[in-house]
N, C-alpha and C positions, 0 to 999 in steps of 0.2 A: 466662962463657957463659950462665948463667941468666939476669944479667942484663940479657944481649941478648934475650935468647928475649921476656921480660918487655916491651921497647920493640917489639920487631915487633908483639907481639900489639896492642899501643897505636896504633901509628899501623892496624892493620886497623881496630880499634874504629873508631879518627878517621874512615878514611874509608869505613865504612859508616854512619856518621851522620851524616856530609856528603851519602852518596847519599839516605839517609831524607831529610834533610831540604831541601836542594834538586830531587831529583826524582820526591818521593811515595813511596808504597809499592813495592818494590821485589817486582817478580813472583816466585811460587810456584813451586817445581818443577811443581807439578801441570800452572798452565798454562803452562810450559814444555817438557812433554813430549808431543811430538810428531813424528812421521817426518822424517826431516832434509829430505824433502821436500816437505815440507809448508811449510814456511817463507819467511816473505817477509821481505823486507831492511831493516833500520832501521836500516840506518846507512849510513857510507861505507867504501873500502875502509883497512881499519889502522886502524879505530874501537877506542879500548882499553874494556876491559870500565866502568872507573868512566864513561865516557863515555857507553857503550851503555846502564849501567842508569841512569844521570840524566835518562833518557828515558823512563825507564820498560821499555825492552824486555830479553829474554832473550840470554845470553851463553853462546855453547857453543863452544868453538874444537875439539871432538875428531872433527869430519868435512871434510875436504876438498873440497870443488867447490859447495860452498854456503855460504848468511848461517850466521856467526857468530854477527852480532848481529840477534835477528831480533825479532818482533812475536810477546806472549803471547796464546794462545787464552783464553776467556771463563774466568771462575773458576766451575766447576757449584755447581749450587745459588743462582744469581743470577737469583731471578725477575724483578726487574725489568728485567733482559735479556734475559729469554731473548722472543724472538717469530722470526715468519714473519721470515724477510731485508726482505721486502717490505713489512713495514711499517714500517720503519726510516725515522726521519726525523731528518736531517743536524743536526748540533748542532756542527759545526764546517768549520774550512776546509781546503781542498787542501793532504794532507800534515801537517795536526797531531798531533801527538806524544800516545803515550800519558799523559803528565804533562798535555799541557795537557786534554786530552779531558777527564780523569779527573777534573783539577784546576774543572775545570766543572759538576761530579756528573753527568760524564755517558757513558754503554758507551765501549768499546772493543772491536772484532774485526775481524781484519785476515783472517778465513780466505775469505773471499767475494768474488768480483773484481764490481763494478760495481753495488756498494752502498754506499753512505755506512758508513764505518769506526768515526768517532764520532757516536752518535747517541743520542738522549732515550731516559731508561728507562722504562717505564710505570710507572703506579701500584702501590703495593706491597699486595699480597693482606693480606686484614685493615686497611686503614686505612680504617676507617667512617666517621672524619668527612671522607672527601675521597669519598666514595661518591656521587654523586649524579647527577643529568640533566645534560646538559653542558651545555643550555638552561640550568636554575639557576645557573653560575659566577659569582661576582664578583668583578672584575679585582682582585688585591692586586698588580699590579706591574708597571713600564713594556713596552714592544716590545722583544724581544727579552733578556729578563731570564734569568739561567741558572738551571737547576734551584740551584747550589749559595746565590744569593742569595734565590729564591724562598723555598728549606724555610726558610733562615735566619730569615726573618722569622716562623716558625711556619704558612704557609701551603703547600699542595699544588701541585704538577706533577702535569701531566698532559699531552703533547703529543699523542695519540691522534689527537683533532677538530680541525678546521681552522674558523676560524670564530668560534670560541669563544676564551676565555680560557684562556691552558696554565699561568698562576702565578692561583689565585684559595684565595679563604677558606675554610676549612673548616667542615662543620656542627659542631652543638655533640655532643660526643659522649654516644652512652646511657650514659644512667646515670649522669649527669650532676646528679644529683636537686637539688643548690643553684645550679642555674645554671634548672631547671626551673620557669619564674614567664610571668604573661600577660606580652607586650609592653610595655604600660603599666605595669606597676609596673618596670620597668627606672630605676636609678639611674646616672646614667655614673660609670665610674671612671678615663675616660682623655681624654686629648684628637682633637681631631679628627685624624682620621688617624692613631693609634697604631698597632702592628704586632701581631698578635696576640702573637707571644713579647713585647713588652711589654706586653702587658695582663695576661698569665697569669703573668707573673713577678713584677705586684703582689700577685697572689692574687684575680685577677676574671673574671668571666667571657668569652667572648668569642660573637659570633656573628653573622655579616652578612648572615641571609635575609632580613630586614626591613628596607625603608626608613624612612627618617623617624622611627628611634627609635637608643638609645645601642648599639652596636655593644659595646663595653668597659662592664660592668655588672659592679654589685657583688651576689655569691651572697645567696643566703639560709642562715639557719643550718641547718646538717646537722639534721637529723631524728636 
């Protein structure tokens, strides 16, 4: 008998780390509680629960005349979510799934009818070196590039401005004091077109307010 008990618990393991890892983070009680009518539908009818959370949404079968499977509220505490409904700008298509939203580094909230569901998070409070005039951006990355390929490469999002650049470079940050030299005595340490994560992960400086000089430069000795 123990040793069944032993195998259930095994295959639960199995397939909640099938749900982790096919369909991302698997939603919080937190943002899972909510008035049963509050909830909107993410799924179909007989949607089973491993089904419904590979989607990313929440699974409650203990009320009657509503989703089971439904759509988690925002997780509080998520500043780069949180704004005005209205300034919400779409970062995906009709009907994508909290996995794929998510899987794009980008919101998810299903409480508001006739606003884009997934959409771009703003800039996160305290990040200095992506602080700047929107006027100053430069571009680190194609039309339509998602936040989660942008940051990868060491560079900022920001979808805010229209016009402007939403994946560009970051300033060098304060305090910075070996990366602190005129323009001219800049040494390159990279090649053309390096990504800032690879420039910083040779241990060199990085910074693209200047043209016409190395972007990827090698520090000065710490003081």
């Amino acid at each position: 008998m123990e040793e069944k008990g032993v195998w259930l618990l095994a295959v639960v393991l199995v397939l909640e780390c099938r749900i982790l890892i096919e369909g991302g983070e698997i939603p919080s009680t937190e943002e899972c509680a909510m008035d049963s009518m509050e909830r909107k539908n993410c799924g179909y009818s007989g949607i089973s629960v491993k089904d419904c959370k590979s989607k990313g949404c929440c699974f409650d079968s203990k009320y009657p005349g509503v989703p089971w499977c439904f759509y988690p509220h925002l997780k509080k505490g998520t500043d780069e979510c949180a704004m005005d409904v209205k300034e919400r700008k779409n970062c995906g298509y009709s009907g994508i799934s909290v996995k794929d939203c998510k899987s794009k580094g980008c919101c998810f909230d299903a409480k508001y009818p006739g606003v884009p569901w997934c959409f771009y998070p703003l800039l996160k409070k305290g990040a200095d070196e992506c602080a700047m005039d929107s006027m100053e951006r430069k571009n680190c990355g194609y039309s339509g590039i998602s936040v989660k390929d942008c940051t990868s490469k060491g560079c900022c999002f920001d979808a805010k401005y229209p016009g402007v650049p939403w994946c560009f470079y970051p300033h060098l940050k304060k305090g910075a004091g070996e990366c602190a030299m005129d323009v001219r005595e800049r040494k390159n340490c990279g090649y053309s077109g390096i990504s800032v994560k690879d420039c910083t992960s040779k241990g060199c400086c990085f910074d693209a307010k200047y043209p016409s000089v190395p972007w990827c430069f090698y520090p000065h000795l710490k003081k």
